[in-house]
mmCIF file of the N, C-alpha and C atoms, coordinates in Angstrom:
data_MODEL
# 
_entry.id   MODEL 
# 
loop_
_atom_site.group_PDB 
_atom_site.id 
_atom_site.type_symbol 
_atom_site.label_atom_id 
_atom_site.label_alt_id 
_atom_site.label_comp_id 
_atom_site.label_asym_id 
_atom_site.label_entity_id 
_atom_site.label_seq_id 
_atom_site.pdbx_PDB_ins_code 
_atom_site.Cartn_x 
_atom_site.Cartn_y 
_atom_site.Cartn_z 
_atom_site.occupancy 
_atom_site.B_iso_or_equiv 
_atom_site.pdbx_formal_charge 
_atom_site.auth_seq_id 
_atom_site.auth_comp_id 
_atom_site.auth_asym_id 
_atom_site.auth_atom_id 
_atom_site.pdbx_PDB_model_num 
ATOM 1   N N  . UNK A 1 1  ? 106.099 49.678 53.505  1.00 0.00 ? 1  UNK A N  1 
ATOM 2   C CA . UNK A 1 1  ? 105.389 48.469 53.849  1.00 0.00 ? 1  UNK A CA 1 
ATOM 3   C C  . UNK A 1 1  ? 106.362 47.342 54.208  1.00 0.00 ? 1  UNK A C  1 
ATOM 4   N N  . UNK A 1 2  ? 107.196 47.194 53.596  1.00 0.00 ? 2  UNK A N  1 
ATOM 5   C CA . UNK A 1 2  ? 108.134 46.028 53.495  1.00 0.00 ? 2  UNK A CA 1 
ATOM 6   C C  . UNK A 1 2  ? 109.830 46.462 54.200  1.00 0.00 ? 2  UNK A C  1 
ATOM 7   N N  . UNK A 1 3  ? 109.578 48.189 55.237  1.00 0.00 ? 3  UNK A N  1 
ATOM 8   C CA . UNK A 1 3  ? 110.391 48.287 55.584  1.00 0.00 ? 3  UNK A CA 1 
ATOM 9   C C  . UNK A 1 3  ? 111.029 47.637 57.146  1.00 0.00 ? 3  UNK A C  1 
ATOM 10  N N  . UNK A 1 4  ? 111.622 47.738 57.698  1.00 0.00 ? 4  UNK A N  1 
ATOM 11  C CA . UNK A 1 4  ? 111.915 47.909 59.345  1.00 0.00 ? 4  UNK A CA 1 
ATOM 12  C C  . UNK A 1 4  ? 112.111 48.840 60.121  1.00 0.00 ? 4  UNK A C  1 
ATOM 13  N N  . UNK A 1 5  ? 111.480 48.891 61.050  1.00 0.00 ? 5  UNK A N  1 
ATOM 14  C CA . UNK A 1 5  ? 111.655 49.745 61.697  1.00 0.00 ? 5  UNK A CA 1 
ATOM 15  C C  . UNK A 1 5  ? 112.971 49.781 62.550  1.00 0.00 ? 5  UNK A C  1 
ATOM 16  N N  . UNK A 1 6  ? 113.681 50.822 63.245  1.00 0.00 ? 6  UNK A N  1 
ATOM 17  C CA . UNK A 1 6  ? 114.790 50.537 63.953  1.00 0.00 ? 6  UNK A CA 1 
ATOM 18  C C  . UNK A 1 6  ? 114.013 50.844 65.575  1.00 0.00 ? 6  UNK A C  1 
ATOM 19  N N  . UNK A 1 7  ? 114.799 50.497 66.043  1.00 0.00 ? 7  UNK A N  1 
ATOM 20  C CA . UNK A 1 7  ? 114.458 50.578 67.485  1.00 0.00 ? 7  UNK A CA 1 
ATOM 21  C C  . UNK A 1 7  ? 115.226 51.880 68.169  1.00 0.00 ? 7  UNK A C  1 
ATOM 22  N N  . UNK A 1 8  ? 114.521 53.262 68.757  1.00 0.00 ? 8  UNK A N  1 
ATOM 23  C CA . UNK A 1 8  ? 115.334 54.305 68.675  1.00 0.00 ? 8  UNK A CA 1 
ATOM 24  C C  . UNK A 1 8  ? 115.530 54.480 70.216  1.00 0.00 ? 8  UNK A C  1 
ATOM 25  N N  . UNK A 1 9  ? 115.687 53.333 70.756  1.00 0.00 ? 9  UNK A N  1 
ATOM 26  C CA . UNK A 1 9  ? 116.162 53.492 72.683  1.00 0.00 ? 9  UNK A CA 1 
ATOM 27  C C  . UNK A 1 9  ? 117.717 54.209 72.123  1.00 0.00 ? 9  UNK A C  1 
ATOM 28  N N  . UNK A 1 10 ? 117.616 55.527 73.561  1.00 0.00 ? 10 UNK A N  1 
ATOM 29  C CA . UNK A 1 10 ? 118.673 55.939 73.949  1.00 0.00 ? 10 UNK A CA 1 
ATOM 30  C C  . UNK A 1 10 ? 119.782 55.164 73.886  1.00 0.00 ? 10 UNK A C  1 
ATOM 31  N N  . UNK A 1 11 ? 119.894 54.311 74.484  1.00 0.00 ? 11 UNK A N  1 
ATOM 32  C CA . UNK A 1 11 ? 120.913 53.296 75.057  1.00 0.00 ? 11 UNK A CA 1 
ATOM 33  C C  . UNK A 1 11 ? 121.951 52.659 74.383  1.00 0.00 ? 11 UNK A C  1 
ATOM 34  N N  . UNK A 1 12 ? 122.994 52.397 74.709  1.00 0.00 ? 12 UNK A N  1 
ATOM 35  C CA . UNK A 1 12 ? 124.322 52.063 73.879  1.00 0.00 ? 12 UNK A CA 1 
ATOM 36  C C  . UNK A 1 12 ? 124.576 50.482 74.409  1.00 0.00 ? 12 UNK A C  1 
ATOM 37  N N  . UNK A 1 13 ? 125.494 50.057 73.865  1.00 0.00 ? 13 UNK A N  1 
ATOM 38  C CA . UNK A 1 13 ? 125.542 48.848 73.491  1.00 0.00 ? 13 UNK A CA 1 
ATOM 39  C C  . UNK A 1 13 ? 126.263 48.319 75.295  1.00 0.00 ? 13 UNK A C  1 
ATOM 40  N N  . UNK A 1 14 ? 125.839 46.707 75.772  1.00 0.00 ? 14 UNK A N  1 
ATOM 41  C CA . UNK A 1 14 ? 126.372 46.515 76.924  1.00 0.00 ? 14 UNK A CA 1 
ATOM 42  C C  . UNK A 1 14 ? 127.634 46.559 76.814  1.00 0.00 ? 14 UNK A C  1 
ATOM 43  N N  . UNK A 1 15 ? 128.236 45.888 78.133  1.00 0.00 ? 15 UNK A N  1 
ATOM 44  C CA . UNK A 1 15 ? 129.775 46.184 78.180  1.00 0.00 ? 15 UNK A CA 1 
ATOM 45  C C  . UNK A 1 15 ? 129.611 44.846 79.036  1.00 0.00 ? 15 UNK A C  1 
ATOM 46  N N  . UNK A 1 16 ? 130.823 44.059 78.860  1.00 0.00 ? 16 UNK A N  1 
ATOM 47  C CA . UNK A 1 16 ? 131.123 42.910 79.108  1.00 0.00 ? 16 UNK A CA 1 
ATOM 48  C C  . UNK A 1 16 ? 131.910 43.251 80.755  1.00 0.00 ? 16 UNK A C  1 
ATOM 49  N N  . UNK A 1 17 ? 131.514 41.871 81.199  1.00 0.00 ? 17 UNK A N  1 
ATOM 50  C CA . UNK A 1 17 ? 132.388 42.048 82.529  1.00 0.00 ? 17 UNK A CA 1 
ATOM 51  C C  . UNK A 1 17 ? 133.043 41.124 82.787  1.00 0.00 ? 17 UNK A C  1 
ATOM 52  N N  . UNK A 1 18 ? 134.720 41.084 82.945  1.00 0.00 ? 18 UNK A N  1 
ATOM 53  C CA . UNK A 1 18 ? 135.673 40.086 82.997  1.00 0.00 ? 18 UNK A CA 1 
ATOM 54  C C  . UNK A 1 18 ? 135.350 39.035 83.818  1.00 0.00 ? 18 UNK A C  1 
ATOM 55  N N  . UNK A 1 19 ? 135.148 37.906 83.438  1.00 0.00 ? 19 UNK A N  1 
ATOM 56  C CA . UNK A 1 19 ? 134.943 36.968 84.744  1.00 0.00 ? 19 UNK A CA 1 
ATOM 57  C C  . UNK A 1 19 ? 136.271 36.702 85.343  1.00 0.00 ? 19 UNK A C  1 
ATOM 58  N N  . UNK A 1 20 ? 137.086 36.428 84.878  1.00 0.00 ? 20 UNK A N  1 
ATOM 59  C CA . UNK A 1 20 ? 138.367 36.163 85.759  1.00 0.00 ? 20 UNK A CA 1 
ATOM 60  C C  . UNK A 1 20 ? 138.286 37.258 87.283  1.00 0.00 ? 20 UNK A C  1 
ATOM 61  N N  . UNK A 1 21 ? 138.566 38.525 86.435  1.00 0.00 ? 21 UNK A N  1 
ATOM 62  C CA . UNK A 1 21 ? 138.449 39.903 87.615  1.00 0.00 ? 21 UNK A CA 1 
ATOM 63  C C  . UNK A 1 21 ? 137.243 39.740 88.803  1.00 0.00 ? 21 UNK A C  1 
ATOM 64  N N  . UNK A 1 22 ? 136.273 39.124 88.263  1.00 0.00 ? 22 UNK A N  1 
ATOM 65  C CA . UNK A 1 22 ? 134.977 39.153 88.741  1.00 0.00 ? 22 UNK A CA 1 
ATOM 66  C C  . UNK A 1 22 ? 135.431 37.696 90.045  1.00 0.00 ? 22 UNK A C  1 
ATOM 67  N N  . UNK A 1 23 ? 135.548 37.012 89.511  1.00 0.00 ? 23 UNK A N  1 
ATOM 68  C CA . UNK A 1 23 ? 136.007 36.094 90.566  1.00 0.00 ? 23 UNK A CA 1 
ATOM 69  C C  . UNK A 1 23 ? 136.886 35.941 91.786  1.00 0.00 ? 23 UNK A C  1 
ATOM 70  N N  . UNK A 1 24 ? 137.558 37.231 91.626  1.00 0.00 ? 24 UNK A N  1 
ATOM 71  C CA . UNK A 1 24 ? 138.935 37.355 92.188  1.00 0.00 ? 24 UNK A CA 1 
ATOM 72  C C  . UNK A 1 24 ? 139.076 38.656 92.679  1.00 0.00 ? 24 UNK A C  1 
ATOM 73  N N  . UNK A 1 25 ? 138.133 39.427 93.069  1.00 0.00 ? 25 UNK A N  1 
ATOM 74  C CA . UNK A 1 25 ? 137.759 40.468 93.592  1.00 0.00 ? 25 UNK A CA 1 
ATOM 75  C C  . UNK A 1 25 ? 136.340 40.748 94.218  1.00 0.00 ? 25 UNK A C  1 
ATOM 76  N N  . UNK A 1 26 ? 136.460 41.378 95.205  1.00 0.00 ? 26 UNK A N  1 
ATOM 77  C CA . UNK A 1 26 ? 135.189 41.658 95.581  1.00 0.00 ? 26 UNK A CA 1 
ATOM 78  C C  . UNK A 1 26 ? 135.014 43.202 96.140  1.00 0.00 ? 26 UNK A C  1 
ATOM 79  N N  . UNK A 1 27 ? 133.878 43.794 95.510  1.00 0.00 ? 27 UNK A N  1 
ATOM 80  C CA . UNK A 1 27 ? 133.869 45.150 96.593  1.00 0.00 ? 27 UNK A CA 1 
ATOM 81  C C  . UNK A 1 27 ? 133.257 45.727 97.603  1.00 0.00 ? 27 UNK A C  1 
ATOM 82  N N  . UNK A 1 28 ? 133.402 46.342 98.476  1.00 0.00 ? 28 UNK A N  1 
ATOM 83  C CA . UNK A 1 28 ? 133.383 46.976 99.139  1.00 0.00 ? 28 UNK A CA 1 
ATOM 84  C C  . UNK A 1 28 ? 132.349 47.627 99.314  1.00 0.00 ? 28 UNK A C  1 
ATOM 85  N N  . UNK A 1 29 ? 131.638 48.431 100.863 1.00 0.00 ? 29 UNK A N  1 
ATOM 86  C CA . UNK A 1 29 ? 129.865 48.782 100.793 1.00 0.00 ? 29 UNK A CA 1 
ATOM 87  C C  . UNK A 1 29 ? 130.705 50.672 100.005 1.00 0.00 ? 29 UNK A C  1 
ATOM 88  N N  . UNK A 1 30 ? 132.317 50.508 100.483 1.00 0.00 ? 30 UNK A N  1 
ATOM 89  C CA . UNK A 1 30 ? 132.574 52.205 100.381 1.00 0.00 ? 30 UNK A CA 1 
ATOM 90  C C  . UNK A 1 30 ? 132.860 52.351 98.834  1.00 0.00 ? 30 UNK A C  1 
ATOM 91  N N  . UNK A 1 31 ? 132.772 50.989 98.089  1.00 0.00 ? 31 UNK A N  1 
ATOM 92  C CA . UNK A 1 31 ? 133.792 50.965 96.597  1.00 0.00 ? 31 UNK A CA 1 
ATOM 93  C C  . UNK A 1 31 ? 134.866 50.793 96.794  1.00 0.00 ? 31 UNK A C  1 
ATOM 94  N N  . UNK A 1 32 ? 135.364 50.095 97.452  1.00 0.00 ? 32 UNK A N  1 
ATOM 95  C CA . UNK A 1 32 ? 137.338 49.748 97.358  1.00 0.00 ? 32 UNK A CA 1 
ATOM 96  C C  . UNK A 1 32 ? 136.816 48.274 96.844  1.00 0.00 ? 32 UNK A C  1 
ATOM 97  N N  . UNK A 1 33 ? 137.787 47.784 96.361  1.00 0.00 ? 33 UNK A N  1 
ATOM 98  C CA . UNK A 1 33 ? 138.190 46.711 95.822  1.00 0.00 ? 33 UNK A CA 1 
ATOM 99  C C  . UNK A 1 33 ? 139.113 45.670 96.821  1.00 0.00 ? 33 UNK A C  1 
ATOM 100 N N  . UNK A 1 34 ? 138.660 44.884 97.019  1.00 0.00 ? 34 UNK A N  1 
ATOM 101 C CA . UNK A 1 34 ? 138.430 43.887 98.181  1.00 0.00 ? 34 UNK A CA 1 
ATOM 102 C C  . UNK A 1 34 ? 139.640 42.183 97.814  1.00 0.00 ? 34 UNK A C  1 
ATOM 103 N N  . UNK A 1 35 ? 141.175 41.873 97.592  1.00 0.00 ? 35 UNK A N  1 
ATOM 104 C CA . UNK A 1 35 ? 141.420 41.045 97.361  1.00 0.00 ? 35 UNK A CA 1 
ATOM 105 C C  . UNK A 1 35 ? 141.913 39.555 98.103  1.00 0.00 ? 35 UNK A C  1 
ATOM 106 N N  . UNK A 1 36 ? 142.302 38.585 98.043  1.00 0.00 ? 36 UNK A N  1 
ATOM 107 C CA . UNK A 1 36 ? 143.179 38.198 98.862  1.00 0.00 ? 36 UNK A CA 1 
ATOM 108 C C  . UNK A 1 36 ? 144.501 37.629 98.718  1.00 0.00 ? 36 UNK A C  1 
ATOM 109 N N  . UNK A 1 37 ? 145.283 37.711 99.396  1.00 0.00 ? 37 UNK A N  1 
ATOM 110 C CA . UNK A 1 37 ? 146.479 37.655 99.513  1.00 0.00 ? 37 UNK A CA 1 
ATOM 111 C C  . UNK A 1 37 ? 147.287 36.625 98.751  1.00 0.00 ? 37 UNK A C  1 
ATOM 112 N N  . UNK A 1 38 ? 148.177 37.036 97.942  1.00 0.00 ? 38 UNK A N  1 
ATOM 113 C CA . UNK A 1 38 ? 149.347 35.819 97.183  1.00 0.00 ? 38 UNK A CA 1 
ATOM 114 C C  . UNK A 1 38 ? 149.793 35.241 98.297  1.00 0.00 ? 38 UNK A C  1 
ATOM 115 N N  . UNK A 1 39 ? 150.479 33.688 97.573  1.00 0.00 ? 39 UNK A N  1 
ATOM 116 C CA . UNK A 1 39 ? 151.860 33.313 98.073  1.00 0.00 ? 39 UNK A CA 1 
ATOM 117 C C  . UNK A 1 39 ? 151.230 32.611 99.290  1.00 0.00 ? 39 UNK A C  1 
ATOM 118 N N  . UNK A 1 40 ? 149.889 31.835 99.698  1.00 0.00 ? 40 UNK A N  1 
ATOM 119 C CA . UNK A 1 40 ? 149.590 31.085 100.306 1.00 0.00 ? 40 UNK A CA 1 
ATOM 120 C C  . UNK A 1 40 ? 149.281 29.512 99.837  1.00 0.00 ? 40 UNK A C  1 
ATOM 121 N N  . UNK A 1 41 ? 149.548 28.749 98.759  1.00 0.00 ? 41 UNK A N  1 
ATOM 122 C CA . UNK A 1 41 ? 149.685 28.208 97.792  1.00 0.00 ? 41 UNK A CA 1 
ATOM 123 C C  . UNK A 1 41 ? 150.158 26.839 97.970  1.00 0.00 ? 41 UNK A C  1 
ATOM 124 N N  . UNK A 1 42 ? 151.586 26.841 97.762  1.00 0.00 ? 42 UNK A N  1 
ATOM 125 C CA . UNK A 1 42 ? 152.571 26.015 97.807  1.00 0.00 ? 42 UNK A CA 1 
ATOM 126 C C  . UNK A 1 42 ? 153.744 26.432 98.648  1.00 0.00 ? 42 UNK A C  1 
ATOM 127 N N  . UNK A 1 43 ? 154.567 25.581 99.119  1.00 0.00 ? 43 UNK A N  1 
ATOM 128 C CA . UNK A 1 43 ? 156.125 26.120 99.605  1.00 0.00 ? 43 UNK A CA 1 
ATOM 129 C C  . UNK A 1 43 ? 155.630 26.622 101.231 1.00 0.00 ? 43 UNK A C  1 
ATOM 130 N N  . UNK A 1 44 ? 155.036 25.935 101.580 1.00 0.00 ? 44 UNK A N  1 
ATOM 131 C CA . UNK A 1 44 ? 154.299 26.926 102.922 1.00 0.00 ? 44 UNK A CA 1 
ATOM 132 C C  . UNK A 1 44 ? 155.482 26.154 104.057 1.00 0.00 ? 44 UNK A C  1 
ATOM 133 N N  . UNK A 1 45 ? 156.209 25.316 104.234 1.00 0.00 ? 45 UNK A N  1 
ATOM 134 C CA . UNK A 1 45 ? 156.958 24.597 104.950 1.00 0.00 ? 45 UNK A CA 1 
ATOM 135 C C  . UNK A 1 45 ? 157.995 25.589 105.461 1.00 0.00 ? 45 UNK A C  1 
ATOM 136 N N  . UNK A 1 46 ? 158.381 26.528 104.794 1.00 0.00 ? 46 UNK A N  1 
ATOM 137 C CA . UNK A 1 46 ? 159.406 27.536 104.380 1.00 0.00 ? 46 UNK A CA 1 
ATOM 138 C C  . UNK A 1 46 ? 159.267 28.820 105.335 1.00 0.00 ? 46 UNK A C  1 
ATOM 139 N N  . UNK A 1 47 ? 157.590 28.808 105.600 1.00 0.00 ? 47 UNK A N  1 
ATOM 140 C CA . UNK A 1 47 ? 156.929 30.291 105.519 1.00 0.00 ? 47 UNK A CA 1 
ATOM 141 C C  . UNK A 1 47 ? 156.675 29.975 107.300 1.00 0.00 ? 47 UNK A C  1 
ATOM 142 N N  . UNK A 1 48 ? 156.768 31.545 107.711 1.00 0.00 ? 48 UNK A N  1 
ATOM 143 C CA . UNK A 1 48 ? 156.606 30.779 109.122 1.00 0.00 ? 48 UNK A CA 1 
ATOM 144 C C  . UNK A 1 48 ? 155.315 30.961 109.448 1.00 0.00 ? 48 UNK A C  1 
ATOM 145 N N  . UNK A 1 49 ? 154.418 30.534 110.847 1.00 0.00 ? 49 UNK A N  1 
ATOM 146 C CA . UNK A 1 49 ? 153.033 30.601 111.255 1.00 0.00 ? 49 UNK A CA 1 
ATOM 147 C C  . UNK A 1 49 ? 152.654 31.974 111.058 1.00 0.00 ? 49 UNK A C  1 
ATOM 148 N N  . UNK A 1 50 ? 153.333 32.859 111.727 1.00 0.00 ? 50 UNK A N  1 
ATOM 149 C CA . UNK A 1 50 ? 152.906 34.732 111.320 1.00 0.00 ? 50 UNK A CA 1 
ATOM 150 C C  . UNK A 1 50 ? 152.510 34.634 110.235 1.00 0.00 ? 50 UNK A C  1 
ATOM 151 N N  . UNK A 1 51 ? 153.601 34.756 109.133 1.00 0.00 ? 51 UNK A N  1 
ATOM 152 C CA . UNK A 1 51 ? 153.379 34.751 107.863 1.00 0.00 ? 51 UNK A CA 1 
ATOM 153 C C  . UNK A 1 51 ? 152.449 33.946 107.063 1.00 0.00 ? 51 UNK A C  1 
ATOM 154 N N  . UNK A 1 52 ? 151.873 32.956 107.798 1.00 0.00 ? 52 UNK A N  1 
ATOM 155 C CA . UNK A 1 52 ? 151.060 32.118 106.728 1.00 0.00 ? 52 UNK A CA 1 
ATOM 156 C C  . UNK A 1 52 ? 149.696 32.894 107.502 1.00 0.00 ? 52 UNK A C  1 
ATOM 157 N N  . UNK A 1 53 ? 149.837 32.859 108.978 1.00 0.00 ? 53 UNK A N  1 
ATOM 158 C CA . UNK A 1 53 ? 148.300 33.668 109.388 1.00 0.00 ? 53 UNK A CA 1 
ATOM 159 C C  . UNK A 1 53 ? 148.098 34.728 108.959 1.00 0.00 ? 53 UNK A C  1 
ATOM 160 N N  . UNK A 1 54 ? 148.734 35.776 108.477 1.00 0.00 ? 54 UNK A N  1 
ATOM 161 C CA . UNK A 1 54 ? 148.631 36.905 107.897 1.00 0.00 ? 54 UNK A CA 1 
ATOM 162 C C  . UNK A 1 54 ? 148.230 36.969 106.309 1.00 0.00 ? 54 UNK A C  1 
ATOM 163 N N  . UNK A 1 55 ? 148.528 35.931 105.822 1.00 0.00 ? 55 UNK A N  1 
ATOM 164 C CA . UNK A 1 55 ? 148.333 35.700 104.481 1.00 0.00 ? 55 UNK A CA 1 
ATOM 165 C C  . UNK A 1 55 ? 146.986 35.063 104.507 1.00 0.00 ? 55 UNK A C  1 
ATOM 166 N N  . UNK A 1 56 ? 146.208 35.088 105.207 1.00 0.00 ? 56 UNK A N  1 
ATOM 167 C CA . UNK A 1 56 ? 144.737 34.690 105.212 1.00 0.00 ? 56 UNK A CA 1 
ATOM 168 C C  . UNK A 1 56 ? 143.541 35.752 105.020 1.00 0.00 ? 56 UNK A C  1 
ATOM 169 N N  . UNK A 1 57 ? 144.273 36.796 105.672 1.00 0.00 ? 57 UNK A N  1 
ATOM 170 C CA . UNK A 1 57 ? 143.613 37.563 105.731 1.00 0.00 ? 57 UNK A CA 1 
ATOM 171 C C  . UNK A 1 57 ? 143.380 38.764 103.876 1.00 0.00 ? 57 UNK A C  1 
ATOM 172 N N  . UNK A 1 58 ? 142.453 39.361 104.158 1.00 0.00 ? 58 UNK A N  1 
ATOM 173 C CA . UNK A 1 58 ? 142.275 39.911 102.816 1.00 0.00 ? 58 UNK A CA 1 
ATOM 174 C C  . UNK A 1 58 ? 142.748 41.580 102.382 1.00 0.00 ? 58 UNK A C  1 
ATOM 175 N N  . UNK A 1 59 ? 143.257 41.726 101.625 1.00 0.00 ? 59 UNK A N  1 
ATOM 176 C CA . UNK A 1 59 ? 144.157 42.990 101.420 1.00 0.00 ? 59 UNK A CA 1 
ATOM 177 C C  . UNK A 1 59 ? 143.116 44.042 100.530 1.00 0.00 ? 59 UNK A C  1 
ATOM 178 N N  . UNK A 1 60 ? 143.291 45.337 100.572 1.00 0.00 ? 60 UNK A N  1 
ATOM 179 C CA . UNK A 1 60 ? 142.367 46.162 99.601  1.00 0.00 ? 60 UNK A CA 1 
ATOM 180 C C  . UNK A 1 60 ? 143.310 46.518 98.209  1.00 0.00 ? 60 UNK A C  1 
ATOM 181 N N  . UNK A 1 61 ? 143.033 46.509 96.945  1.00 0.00 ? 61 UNK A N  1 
ATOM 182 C CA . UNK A 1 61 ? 143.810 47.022 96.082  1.00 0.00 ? 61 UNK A CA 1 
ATOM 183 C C  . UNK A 1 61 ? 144.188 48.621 96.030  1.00 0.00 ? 61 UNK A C  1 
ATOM 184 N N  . UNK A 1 62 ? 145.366 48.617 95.234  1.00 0.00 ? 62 UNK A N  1 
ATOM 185 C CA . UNK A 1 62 ? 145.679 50.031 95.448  1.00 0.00 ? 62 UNK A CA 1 
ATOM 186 C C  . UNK A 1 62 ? 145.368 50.741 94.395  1.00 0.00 ? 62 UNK A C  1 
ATOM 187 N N  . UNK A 1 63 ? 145.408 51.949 94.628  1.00 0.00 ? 63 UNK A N  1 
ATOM 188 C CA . UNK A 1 63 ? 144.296 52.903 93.493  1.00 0.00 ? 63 UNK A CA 1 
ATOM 189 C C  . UNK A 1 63 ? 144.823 53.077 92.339  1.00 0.00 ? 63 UNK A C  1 
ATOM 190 N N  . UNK A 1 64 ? 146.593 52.573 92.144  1.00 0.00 ? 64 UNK A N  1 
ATOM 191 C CA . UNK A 1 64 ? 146.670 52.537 90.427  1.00 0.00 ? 64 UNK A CA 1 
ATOM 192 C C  . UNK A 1 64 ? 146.018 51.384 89.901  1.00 0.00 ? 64 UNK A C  1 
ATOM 193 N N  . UNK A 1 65 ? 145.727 50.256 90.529  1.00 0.00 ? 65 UNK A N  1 
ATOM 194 C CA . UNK A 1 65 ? 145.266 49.155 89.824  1.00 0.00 ? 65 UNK A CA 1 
ATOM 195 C C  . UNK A 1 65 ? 143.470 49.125 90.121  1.00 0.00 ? 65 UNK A C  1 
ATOM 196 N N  . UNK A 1 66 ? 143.175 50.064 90.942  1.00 0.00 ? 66 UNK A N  1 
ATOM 197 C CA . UNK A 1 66 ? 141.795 50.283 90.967  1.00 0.00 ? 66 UNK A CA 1 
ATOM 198 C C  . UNK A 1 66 ? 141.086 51.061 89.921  1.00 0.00 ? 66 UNK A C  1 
ATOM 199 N N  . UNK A 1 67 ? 142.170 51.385 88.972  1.00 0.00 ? 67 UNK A N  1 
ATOM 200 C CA . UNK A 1 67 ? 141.265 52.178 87.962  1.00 0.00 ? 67 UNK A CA 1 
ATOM 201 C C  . UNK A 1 67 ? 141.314 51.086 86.672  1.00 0.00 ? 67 UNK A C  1 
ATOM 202 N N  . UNK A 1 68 ? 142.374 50.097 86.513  1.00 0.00 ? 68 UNK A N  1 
ATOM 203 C CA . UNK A 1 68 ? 142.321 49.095 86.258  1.00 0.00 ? 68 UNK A CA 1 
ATOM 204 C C  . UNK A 1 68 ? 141.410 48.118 86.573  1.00 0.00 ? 68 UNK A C  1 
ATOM 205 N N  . UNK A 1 69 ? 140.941 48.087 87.292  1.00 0.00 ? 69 UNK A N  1 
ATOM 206 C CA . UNK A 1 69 ? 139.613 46.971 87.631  1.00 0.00 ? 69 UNK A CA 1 
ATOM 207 C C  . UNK A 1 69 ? 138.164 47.677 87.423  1.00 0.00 ? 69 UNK A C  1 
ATOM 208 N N  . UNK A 1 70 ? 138.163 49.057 87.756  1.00 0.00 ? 70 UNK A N  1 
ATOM 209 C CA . UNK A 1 70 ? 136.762 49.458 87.668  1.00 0.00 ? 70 UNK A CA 1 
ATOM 210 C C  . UNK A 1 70 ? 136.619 49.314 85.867  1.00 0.00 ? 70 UNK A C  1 
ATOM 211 N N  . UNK A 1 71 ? 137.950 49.776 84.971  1.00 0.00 ? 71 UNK A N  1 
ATOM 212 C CA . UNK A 1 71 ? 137.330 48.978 83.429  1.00 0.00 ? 71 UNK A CA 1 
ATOM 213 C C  . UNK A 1 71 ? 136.930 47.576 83.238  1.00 0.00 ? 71 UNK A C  1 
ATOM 214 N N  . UNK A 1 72 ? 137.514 46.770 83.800  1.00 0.00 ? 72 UNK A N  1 
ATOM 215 C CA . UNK A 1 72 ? 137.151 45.344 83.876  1.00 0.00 ? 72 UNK A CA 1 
ATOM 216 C C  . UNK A 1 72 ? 135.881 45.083 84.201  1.00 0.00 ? 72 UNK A C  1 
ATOM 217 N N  . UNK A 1 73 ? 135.688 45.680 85.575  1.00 0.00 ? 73 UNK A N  1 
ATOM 218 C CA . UNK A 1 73 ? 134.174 45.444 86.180  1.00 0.00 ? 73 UNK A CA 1 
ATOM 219 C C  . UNK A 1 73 ? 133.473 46.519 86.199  1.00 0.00 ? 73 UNK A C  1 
ATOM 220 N N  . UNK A 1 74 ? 132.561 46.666 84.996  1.00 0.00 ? 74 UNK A N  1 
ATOM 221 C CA . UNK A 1 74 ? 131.813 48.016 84.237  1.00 0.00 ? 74 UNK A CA 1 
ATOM 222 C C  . UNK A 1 74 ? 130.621 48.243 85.601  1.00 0.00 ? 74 UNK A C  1 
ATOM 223 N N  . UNK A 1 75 ? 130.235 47.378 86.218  1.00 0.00 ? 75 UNK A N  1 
ATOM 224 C CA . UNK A 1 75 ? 128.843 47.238 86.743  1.00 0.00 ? 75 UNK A CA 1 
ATOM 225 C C  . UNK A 1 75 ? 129.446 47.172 88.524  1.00 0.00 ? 75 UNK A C  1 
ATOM 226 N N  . UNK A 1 76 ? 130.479 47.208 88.878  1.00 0.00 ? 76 UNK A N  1 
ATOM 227 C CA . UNK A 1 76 ? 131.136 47.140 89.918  1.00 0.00 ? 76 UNK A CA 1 
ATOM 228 C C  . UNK A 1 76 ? 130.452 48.171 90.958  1.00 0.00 ? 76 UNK A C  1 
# 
């Protein structure tokens, strides 16, 4: 009478998703991991036009650090 019941869903506990990672990545319709480029920042006086136009553009991560991010971003 005075017991509780437990709740017996399958389901295991959520999993958190890094916001930092989450902010600073984006993916892909194929699943690659989508970043953009360092070193556009500061010090750009230095850097020549190639190099700063190229640094605009957005780079894909590489697959040792892609197994690194898919733990970060559980829901990715």
């Amino acid at each position: 009478m005075g017991k509780k019941q437990k709740n017996k869903s399958s389901k295991g506990g959520k999993l958190k998703t890094n916001k930092s990672v989450h902010k600073r990545f984006r993916v892909t319709r194929s699943g690659k991991f989508k970043k953009m480029r360092a070193g556009k920042r500061h010090l750009l006086q230095g850097k020549s036009s190639k190099r700063k136009r190229h640094l605009r553009k957005s780079d894909l991560v590489s697959s040792a650090m892609e197994t690194q991010l898919r733990r970060l971003l559980p829901y990715a």
